[in-house]
mmCIF file of the N, C-alpha and C atoms, coordinates in Angstrom:
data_MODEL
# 
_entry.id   MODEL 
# 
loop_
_atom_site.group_PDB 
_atom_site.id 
_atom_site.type_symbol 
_atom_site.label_atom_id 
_atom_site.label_alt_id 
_atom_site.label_comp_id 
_atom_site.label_asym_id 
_atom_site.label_entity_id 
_atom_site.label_seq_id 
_atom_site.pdbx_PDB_ins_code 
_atom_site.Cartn_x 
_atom_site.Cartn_y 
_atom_site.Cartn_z 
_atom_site.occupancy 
_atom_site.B_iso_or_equiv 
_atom_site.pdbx_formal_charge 
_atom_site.auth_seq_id 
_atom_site.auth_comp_id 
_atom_site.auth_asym_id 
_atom_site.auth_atom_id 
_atom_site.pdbx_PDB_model_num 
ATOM 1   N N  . UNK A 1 1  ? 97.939  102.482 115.125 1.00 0.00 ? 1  UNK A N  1 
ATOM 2   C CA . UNK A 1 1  ? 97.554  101.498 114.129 1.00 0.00 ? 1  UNK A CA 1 
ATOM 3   C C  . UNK A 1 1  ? 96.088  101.156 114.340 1.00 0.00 ? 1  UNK A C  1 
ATOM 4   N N  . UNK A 1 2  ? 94.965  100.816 113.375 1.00 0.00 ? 2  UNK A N  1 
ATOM 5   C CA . UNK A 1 2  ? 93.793  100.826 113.361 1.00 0.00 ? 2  UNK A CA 1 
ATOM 6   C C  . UNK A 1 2  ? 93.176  99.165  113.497 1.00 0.00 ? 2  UNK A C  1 
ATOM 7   N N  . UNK A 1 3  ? 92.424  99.190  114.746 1.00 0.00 ? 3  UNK A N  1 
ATOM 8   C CA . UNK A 1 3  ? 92.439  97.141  114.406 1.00 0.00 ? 3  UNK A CA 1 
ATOM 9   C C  . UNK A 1 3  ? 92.212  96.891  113.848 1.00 0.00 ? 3  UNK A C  1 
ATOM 10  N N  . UNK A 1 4  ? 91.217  97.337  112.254 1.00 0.00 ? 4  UNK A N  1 
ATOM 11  C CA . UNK A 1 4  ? 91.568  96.264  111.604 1.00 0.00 ? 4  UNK A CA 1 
ATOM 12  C C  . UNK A 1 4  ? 92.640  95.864  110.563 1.00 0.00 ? 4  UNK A C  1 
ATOM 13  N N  . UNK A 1 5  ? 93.447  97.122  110.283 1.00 0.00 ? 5  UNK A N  1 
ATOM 14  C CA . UNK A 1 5  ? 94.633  96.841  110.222 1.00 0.00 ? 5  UNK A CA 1 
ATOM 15  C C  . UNK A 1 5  ? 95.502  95.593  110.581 1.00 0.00 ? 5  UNK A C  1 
ATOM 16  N N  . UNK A 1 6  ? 95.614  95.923  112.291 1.00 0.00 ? 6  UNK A N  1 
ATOM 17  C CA . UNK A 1 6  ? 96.142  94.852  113.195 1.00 0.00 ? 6  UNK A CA 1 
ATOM 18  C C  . UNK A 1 6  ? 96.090  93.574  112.574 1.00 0.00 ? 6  UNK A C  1 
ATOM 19  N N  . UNK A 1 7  ? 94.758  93.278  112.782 1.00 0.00 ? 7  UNK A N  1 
ATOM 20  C CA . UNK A 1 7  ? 93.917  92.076  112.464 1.00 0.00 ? 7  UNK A CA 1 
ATOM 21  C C  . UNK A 1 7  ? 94.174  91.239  111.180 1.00 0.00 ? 7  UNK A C  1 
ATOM 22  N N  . UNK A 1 8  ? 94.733  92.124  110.459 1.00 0.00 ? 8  UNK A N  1 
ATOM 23  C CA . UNK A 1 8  ? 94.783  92.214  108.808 1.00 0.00 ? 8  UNK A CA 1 
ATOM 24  C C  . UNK A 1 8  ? 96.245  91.285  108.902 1.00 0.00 ? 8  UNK A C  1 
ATOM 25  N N  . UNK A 1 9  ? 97.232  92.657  109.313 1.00 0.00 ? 9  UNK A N  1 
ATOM 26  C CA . UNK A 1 9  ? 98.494  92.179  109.244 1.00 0.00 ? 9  UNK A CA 1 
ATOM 27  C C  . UNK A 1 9  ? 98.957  90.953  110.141 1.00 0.00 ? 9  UNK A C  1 
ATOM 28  N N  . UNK A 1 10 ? 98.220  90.604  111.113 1.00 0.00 ? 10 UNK A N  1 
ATOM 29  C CA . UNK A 1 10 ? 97.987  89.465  112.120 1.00 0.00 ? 10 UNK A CA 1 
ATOM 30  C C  . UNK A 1 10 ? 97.714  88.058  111.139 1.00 0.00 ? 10 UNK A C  1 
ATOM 31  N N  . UNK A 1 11 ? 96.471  88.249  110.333 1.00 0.00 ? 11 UNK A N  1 
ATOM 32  C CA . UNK A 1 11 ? 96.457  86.972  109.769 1.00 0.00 ? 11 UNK A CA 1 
ATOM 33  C C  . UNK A 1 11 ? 97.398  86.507  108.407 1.00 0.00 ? 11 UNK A C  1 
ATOM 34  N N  . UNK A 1 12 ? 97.830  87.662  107.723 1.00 0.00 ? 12 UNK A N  1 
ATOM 35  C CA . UNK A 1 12 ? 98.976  87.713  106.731 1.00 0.00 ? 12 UNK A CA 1 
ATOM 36  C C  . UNK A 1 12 ? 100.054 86.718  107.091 1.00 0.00 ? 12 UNK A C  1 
ATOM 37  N N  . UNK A 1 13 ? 100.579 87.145  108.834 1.00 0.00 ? 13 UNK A N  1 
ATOM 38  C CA . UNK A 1 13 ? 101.828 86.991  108.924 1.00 0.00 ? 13 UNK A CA 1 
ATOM 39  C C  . UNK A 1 13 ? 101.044 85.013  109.495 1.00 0.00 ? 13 UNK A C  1 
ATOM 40  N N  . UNK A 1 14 ? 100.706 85.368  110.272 1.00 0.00 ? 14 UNK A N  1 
ATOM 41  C CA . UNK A 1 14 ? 100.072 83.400  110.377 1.00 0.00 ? 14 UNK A CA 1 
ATOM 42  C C  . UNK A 1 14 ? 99.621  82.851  109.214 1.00 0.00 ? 14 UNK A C  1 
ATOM 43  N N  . UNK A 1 15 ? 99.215  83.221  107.635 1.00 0.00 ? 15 UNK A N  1 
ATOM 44  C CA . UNK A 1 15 ? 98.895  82.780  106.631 1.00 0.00 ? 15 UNK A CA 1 
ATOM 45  C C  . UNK A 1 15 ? 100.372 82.114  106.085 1.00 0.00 ? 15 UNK A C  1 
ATOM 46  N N  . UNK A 1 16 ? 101.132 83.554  106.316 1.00 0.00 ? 16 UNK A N  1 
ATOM 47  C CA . UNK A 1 16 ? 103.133 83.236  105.726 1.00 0.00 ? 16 UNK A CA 1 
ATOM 48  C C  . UNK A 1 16 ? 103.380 82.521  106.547 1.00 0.00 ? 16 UNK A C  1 
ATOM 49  N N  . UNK A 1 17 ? 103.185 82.087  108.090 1.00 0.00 ? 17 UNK A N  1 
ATOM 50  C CA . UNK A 1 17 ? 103.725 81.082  108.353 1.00 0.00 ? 17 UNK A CA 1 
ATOM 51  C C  . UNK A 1 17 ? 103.872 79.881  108.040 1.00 0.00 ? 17 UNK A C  1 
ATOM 52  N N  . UNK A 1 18 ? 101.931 79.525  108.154 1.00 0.00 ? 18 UNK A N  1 
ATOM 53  C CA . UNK A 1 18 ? 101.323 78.618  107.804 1.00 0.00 ? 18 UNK A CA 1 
ATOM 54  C C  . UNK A 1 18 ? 101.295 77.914  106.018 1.00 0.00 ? 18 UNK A C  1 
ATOM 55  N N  . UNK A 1 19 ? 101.813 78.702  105.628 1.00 0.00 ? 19 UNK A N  1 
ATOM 56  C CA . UNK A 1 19 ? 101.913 78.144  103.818 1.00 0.00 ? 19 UNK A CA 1 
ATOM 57  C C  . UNK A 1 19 ? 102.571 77.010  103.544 1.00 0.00 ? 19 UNK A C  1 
ATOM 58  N N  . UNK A 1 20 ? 102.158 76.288  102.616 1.00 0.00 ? 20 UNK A N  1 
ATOM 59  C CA . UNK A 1 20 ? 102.660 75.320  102.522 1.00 0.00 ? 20 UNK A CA 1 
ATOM 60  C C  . UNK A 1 20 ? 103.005 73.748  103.479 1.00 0.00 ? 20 UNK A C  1 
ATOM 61  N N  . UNK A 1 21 ? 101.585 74.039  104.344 1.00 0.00 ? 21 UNK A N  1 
ATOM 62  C CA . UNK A 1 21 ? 102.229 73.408  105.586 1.00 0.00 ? 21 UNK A CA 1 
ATOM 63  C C  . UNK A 1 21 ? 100.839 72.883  106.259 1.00 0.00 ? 21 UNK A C  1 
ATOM 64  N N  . UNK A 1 22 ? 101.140 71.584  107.275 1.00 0.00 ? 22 UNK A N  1 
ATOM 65  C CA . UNK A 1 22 ? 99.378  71.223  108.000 1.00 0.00 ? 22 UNK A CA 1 
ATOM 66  C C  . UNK A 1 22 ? 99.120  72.577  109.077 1.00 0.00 ? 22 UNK A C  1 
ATOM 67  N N  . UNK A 1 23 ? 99.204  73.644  108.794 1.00 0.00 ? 23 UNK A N  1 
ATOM 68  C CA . UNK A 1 23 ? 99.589  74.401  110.648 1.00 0.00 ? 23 UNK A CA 1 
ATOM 69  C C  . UNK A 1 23 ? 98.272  75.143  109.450 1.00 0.00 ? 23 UNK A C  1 
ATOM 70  N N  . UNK A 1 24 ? 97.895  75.331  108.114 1.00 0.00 ? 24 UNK A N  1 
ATOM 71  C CA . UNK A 1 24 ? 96.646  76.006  107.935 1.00 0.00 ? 24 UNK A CA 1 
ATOM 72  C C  . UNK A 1 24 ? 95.647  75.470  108.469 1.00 0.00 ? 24 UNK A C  1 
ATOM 73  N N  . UNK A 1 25 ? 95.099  74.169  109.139 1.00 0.00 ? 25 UNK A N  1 
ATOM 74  C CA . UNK A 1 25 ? 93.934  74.282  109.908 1.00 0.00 ? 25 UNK A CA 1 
ATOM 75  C C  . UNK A 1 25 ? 94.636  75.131  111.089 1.00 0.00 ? 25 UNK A C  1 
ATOM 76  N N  . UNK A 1 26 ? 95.476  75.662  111.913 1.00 0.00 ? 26 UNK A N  1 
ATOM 77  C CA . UNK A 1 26 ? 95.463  76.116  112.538 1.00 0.00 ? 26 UNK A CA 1 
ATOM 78  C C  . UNK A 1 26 ? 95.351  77.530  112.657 1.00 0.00 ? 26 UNK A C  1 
ATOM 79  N N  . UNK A 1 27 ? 95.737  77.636  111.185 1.00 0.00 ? 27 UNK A N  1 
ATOM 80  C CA . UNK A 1 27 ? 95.324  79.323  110.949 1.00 0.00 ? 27 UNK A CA 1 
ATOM 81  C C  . UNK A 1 27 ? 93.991  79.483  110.842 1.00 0.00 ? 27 UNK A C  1 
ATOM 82  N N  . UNK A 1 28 ? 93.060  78.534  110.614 1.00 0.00 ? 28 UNK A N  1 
ATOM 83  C CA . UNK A 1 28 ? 91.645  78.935  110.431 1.00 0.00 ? 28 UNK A CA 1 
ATOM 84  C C  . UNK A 1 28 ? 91.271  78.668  111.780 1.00 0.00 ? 28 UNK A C  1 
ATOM 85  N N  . UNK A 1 29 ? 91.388  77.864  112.599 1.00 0.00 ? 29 UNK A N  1 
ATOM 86  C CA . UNK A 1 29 ? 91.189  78.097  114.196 1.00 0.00 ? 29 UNK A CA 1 
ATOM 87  C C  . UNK A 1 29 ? 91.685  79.065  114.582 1.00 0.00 ? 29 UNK A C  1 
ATOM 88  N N  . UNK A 1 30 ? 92.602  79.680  114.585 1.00 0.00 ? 30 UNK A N  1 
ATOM 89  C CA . UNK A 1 30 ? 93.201  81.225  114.806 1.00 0.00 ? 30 UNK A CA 1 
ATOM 90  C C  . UNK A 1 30 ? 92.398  82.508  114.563 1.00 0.00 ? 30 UNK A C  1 
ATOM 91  N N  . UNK A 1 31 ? 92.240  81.939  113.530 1.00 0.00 ? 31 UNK A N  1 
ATOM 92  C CA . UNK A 1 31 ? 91.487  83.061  112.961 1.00 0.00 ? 31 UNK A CA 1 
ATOM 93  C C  . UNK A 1 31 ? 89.773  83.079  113.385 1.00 0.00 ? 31 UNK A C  1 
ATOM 94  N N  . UNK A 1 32 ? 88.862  82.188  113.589 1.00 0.00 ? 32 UNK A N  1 
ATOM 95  C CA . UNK A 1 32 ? 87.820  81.646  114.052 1.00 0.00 ? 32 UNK A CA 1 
ATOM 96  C C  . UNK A 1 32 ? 88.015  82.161  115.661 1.00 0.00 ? 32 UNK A C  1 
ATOM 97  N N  . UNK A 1 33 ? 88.880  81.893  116.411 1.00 0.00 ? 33 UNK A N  1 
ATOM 98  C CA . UNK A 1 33 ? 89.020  82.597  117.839 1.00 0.00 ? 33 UNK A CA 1 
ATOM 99  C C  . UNK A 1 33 ? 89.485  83.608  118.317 1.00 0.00 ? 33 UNK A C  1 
ATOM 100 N N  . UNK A 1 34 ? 90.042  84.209  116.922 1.00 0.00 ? 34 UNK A N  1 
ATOM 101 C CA . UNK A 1 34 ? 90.014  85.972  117.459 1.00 0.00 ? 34 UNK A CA 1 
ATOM 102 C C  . UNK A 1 34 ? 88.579  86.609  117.003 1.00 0.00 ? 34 UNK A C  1 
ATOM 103 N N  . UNK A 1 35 ? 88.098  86.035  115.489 1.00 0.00 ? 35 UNK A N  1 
ATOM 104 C CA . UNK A 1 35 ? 86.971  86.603  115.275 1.00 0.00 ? 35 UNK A CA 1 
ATOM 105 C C  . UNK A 1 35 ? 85.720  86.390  116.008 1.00 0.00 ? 35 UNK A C  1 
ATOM 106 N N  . UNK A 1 36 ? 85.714  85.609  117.174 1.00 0.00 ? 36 UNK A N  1 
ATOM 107 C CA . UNK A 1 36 ? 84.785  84.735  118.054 1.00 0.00 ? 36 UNK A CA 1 
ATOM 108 C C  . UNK A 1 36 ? 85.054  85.743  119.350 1.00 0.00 ? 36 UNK A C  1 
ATOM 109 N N  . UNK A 1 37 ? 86.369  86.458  119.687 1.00 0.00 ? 37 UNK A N  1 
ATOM 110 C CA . UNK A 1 37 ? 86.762  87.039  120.706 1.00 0.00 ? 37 UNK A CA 1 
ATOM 111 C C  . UNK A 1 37 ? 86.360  87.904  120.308 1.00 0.00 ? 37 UNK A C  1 
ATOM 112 N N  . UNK A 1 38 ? 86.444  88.763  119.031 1.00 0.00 ? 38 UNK A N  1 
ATOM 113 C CA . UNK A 1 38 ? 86.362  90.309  118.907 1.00 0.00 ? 38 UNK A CA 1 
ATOM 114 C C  . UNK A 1 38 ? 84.631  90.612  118.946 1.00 0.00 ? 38 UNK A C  1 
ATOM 115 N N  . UNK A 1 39 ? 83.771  89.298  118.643 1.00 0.00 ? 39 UNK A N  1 
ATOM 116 C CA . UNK A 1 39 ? 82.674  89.752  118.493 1.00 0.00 ? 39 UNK A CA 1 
ATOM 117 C C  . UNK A 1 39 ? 82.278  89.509  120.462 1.00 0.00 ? 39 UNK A C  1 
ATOM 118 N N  . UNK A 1 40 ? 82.520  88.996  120.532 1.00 0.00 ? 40 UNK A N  1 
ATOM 119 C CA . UNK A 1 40 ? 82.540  89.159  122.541 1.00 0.00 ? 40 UNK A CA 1 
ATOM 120 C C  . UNK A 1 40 ? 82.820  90.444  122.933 1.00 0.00 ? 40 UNK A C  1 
ATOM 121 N N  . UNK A 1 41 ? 83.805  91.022  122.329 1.00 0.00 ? 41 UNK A N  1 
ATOM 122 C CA . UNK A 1 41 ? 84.240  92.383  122.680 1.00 0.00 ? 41 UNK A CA 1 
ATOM 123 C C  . UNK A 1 41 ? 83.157  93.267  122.836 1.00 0.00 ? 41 UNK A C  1 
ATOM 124 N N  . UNK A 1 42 ? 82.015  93.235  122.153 1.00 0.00 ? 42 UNK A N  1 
ATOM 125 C CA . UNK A 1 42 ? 81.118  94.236  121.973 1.00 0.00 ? 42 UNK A CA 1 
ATOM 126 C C  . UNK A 1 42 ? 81.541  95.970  121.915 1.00 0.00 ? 42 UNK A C  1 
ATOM 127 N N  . UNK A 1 43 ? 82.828  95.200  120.476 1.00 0.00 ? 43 UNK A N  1 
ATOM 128 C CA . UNK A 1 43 ? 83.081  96.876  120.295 1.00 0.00 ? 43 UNK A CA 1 
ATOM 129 C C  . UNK A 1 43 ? 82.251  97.247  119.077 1.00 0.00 ? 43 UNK A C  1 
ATOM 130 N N  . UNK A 1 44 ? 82.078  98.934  118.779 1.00 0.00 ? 44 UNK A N  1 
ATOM 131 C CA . UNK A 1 44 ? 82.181  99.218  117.442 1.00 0.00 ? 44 UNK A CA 1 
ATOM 132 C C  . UNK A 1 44 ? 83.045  100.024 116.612 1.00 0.00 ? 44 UNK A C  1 
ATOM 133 N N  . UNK A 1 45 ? 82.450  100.115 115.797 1.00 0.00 ? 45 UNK A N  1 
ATOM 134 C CA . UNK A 1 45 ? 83.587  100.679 114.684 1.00 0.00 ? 45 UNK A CA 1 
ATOM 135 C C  . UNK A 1 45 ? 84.027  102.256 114.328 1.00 0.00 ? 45 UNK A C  1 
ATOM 136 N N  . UNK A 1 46 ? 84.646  102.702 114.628 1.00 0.00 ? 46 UNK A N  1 
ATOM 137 C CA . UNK A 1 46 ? 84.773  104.088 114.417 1.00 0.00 ? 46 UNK A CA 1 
ATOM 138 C C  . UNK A 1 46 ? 84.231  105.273 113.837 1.00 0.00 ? 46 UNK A C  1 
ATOM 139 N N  . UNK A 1 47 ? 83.321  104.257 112.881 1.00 0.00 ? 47 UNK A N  1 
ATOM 140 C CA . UNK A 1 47 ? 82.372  105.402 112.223 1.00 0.00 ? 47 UNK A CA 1 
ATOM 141 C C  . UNK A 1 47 ? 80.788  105.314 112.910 1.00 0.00 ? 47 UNK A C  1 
ATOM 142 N N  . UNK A 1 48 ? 81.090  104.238 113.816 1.00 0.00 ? 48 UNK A N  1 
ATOM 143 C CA . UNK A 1 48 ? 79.648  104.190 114.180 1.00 0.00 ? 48 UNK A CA 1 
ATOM 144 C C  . UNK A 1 48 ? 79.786  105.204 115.609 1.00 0.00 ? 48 UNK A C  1 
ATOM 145 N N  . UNK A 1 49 ? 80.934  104.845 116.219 1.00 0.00 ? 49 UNK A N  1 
ATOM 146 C CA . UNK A 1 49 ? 81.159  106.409 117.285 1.00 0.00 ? 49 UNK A CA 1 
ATOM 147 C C  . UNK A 1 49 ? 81.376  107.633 116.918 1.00 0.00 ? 49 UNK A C  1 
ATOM 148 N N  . UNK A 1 50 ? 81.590  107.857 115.477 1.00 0.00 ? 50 UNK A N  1 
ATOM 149 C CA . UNK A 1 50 ? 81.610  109.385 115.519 1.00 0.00 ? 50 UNK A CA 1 
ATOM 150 C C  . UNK A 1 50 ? 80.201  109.683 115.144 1.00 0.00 ? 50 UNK A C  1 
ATOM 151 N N  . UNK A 1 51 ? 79.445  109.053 114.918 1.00 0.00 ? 51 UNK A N  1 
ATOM 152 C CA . UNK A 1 51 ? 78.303  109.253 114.605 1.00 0.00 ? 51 UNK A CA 1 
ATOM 153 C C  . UNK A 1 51 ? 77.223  109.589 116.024 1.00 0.00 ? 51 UNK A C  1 
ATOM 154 N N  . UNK A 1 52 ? 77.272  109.064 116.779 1.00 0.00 ? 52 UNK A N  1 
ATOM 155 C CA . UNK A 1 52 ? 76.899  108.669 118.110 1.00 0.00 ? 52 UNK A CA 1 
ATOM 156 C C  . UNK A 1 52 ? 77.783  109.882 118.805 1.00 0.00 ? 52 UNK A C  1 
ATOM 157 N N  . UNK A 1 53 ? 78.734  110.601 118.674 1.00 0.00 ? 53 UNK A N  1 
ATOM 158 C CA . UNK A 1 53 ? 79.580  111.609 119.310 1.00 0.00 ? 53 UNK A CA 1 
ATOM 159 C C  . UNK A 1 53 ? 78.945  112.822 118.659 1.00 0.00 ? 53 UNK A C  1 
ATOM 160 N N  . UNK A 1 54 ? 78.389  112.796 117.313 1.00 0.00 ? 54 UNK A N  1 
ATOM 161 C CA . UNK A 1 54 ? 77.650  114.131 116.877 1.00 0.00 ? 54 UNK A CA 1 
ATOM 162 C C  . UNK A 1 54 ? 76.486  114.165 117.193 1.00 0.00 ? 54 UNK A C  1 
ATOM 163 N N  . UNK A 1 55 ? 75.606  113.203 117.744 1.00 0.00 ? 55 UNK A N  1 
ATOM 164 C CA . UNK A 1 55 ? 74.417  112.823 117.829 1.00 0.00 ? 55 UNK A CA 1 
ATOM 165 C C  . UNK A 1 55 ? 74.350  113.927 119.536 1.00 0.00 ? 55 UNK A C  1 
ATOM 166 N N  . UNK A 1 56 ? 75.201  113.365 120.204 1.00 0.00 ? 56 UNK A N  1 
ATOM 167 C CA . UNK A 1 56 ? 75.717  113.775 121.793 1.00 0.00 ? 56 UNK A CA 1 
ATOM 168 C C  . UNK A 1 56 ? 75.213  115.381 121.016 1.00 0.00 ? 56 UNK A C  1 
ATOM 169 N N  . UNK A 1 57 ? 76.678  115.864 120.293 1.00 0.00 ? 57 UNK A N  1 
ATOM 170 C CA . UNK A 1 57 ? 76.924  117.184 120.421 1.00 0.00 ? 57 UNK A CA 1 
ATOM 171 C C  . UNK A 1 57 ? 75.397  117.767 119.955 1.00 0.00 ? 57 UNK A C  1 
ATOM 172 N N  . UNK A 1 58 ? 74.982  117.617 118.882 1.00 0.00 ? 58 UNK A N  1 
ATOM 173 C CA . UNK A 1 58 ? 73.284  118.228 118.649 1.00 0.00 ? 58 UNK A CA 1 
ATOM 174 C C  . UNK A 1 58 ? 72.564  118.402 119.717 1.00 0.00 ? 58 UNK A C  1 
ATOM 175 N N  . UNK A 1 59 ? 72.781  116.894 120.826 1.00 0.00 ? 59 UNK A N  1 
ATOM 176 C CA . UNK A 1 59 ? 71.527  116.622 121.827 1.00 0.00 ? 59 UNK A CA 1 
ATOM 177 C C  . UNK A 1 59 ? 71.801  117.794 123.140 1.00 0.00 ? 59 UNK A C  1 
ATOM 178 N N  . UNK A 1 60 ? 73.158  118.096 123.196 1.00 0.00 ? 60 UNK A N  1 
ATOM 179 C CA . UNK A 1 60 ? 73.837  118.763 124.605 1.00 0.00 ? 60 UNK A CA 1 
ATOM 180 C C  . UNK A 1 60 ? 73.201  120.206 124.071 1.00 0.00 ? 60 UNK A C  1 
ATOM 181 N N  . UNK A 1 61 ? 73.416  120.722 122.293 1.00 0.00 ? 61 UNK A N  1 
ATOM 182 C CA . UNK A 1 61 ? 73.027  122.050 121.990 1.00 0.00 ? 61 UNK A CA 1 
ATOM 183 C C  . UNK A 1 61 ? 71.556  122.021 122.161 1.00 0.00 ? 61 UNK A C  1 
ATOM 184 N N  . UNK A 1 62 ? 70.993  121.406 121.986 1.00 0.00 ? 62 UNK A N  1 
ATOM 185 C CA . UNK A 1 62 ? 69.318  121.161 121.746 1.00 0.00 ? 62 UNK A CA 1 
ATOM 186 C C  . UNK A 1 62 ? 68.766  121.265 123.118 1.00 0.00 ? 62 UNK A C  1 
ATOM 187 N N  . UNK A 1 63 ? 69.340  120.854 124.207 1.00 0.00 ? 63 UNK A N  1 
ATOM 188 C CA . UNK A 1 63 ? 69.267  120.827 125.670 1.00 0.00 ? 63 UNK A CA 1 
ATOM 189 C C  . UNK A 1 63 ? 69.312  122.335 126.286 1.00 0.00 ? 63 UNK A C  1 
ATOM 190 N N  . UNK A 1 64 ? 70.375  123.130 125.641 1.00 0.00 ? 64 UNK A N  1 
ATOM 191 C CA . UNK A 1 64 ? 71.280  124.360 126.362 1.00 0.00 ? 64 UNK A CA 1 
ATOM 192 C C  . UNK A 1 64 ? 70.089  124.900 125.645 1.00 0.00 ? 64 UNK A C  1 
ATOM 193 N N  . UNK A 1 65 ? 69.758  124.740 124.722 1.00 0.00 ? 65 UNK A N  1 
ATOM 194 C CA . UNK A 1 65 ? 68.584  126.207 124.069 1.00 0.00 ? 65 UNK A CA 1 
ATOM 195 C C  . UNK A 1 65 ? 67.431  125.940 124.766 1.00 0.00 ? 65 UNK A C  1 
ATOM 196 N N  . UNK A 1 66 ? 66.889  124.515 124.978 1.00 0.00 ? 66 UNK A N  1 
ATOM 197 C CA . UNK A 1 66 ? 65.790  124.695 125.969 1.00 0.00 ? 66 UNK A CA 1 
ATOM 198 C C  . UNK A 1 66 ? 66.160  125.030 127.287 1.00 0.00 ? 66 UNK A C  1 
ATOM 199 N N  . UNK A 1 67 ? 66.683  124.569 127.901 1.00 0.00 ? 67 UNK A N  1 
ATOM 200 C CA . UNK A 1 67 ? 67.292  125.580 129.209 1.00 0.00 ? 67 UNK A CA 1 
ATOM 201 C C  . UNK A 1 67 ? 66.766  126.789 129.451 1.00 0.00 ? 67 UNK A C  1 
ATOM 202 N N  . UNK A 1 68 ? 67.790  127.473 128.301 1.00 0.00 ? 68 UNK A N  1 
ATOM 203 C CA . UNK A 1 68 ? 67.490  128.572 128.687 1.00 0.00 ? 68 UNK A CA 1 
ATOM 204 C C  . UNK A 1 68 ? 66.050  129.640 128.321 1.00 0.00 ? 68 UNK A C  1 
ATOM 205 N N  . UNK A 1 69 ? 65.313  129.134 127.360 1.00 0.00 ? 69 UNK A N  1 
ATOM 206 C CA . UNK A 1 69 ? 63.658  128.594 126.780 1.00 0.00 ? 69 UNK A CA 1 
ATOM 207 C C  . UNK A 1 69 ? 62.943  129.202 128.430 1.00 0.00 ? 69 UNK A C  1 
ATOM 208 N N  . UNK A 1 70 ? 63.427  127.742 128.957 1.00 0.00 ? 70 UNK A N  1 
ATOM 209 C CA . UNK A 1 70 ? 62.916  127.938 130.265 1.00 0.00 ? 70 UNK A CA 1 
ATOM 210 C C  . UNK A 1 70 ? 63.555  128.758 131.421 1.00 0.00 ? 70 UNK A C  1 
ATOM 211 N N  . UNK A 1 71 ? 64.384  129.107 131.596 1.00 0.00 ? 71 UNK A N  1 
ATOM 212 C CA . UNK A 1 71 ? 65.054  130.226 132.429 1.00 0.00 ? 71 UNK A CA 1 
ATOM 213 C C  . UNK A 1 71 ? 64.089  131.030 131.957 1.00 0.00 ? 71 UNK A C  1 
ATOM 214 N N  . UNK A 1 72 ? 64.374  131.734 130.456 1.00 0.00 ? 72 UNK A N  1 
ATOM 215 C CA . UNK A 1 72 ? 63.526  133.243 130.122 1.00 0.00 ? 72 UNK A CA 1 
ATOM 216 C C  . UNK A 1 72 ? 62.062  132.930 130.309 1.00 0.00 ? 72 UNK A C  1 
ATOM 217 N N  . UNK A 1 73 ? 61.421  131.898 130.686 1.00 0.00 ? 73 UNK A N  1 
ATOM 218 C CA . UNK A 1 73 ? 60.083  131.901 131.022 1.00 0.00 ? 73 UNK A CA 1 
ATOM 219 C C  . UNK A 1 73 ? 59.991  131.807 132.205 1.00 0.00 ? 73 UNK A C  1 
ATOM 220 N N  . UNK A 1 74 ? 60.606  131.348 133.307 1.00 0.00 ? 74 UNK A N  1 
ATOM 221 C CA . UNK A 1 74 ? 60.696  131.691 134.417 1.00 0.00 ? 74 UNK A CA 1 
ATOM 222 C C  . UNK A 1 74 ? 61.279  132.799 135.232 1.00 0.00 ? 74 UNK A C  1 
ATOM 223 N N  . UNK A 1 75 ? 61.722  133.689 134.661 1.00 0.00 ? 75 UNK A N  1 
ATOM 224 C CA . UNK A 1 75 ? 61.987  134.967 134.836 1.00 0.00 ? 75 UNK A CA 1 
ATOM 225 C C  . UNK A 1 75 ? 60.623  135.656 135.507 1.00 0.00 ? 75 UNK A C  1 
ATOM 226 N N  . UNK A 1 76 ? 60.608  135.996 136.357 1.00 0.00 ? 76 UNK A N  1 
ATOM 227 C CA . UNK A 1 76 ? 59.545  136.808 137.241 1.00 0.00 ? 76 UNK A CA 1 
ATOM 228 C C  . UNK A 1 76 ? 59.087  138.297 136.313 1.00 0.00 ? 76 UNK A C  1 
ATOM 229 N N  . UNK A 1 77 ? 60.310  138.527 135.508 1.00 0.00 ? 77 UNK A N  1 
ATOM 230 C CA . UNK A 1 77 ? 59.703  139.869 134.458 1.00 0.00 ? 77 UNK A CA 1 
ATOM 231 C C  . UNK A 1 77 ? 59.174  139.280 133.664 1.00 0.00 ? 77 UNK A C  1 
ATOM 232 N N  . UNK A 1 78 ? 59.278  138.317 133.135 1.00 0.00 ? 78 UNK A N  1 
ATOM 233 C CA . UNK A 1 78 ? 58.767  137.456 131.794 1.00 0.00 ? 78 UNK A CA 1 
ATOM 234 C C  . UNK A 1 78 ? 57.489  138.420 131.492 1.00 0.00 ? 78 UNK A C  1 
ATOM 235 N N  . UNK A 1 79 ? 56.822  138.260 130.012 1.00 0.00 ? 79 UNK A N  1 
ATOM 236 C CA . UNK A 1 79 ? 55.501  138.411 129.967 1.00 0.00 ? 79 UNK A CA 1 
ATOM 237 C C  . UNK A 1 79 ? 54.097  137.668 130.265 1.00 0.00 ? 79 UNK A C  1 
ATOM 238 N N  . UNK A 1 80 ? 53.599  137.743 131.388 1.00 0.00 ? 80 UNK A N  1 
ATOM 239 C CA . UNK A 1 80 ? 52.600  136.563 131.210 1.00 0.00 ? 80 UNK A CA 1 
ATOM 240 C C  . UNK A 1 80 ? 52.196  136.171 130.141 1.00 0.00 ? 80 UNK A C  1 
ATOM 241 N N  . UNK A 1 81 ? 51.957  136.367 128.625 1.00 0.00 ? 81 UNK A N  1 
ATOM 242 C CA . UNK A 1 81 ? 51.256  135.946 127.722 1.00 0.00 ? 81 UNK A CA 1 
ATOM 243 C C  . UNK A 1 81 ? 52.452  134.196 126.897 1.00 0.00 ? 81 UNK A C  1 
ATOM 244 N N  . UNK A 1 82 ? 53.725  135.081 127.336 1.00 0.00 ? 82 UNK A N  1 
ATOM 245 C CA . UNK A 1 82 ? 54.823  133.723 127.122 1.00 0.00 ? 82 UNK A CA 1 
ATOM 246 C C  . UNK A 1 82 ? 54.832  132.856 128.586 1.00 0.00 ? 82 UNK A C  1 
ATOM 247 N N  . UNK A 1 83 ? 54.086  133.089 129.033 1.00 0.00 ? 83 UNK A N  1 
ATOM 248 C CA . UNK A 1 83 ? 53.931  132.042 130.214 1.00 0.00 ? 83 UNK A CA 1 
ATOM 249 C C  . UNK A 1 83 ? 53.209  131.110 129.874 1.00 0.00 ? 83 UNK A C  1 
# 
């Protein structure tokens, strides 16, 4: 299940509790201290890690080609002029 899903169906079911009733200031304090907790969390959002996970994969390929850039220039046969 996806949090904000969770989160979703979390305040639904404390909204249905709370209907009709004084317990809605308590749903808005409820709701005020998970959204007060989650931003403590210092998470992000799923699209902002896959983004940041392709960023990785480019940087690891971009790395392996210079590598080896430099292996074939340090090769003792190399041509001096690619030196």
């Amino acid at each position: 299940m996806q949090p904000n899903r969770f989160f979703d169906e979390l305040s639904a079911k404390v909204s249905a509790l709370a209907a009709g009733s004084p317990a809605r200031d308590i749903e808005r304090n409820v709701r005020a201290l998970v959204s007060a907790g989650l931003a403590r969390l210092d998470v992000v959002t799923r699209e902002e890690y896959d983004v940041q996970a392709k960023l990785l994969a480019r940087t690891l390929e971009k790395l392996a080609a210079l590598e080896a850039r430099v292996a074939a220039l340090e090769r003792p046969d190399a041509p001096q002029a690619a030196r």
